[in-house]
C-alpha positions as CSV (number, residue, x, y, z in Angstrom):
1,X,38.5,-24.5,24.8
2,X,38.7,-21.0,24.6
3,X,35.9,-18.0,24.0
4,X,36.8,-14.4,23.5
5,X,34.4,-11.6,23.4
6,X,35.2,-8.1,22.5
7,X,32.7,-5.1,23.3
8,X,33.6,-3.6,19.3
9,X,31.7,-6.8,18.7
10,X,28.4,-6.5,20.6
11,X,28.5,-2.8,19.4
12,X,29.1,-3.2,15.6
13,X,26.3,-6.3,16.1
14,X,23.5,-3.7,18.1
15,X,24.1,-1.3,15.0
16,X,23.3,-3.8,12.5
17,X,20.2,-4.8,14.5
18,X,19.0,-1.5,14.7
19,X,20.0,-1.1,10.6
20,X,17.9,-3.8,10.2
21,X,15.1,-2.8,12.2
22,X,14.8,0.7,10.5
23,X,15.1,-1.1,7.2
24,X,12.0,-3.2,8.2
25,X,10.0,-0.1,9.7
26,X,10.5,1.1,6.4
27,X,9.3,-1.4,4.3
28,X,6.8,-1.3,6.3
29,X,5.8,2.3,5.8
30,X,6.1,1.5,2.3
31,X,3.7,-1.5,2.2
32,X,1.1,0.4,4.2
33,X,1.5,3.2,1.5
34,X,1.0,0.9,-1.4
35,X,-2.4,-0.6,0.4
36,X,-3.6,3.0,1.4
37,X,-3.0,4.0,-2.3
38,X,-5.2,0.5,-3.8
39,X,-7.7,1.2,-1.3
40,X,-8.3,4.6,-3.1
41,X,-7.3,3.4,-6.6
42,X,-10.6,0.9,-5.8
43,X,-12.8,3.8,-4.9
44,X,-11.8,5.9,-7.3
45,X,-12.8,2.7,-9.9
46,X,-16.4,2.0,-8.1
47,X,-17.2,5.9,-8.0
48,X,-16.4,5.5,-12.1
49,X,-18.8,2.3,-12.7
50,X,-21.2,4.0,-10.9
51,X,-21.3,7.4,-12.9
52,X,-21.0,5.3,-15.8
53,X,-23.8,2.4,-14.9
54,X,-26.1,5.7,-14.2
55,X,-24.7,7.3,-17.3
56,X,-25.9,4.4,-19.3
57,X,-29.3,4.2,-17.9
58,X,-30.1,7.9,-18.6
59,X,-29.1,6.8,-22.6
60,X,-31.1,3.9,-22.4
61,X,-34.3,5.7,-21.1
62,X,-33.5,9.1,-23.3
63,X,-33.4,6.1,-26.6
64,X,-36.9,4.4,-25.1
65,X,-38.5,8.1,-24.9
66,X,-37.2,9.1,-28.8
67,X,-38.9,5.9,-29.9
């Protein structure tokens, strides 16, 4: 039996670790990008049913007084 090992090997193998590894940071950066913008997308939507929930409660009481 017989093994050979060359160092071109190891090196080319190391630089398509670290490829892979900056790929992953990456995605990662992305992923937290997309949650940071659904957290404000889901603000942004609560802030909206609020004005509008308060909207619709002015209209209702304005309608009770003009009766």
């Amino acid at each position: 039996m017989s093994l050979t090992w060359n160092l071109n090997d190891f090196l080319t193998s190391r630089a398509s670790v670290d490829g892979f590894d900056a790929e992953v940071r990456g995605l990662q950066a992305d992923r937290d990008r997309l949650v940071d913008g659904i957290r404000i997308e889901v603000v942004q939507a609560m802030t909206s049913l609020d004005t509008a929930s308060s909207a619709l409660e002015t209209s209702a009481q304005g309608l009770a007084a003009a009766e």
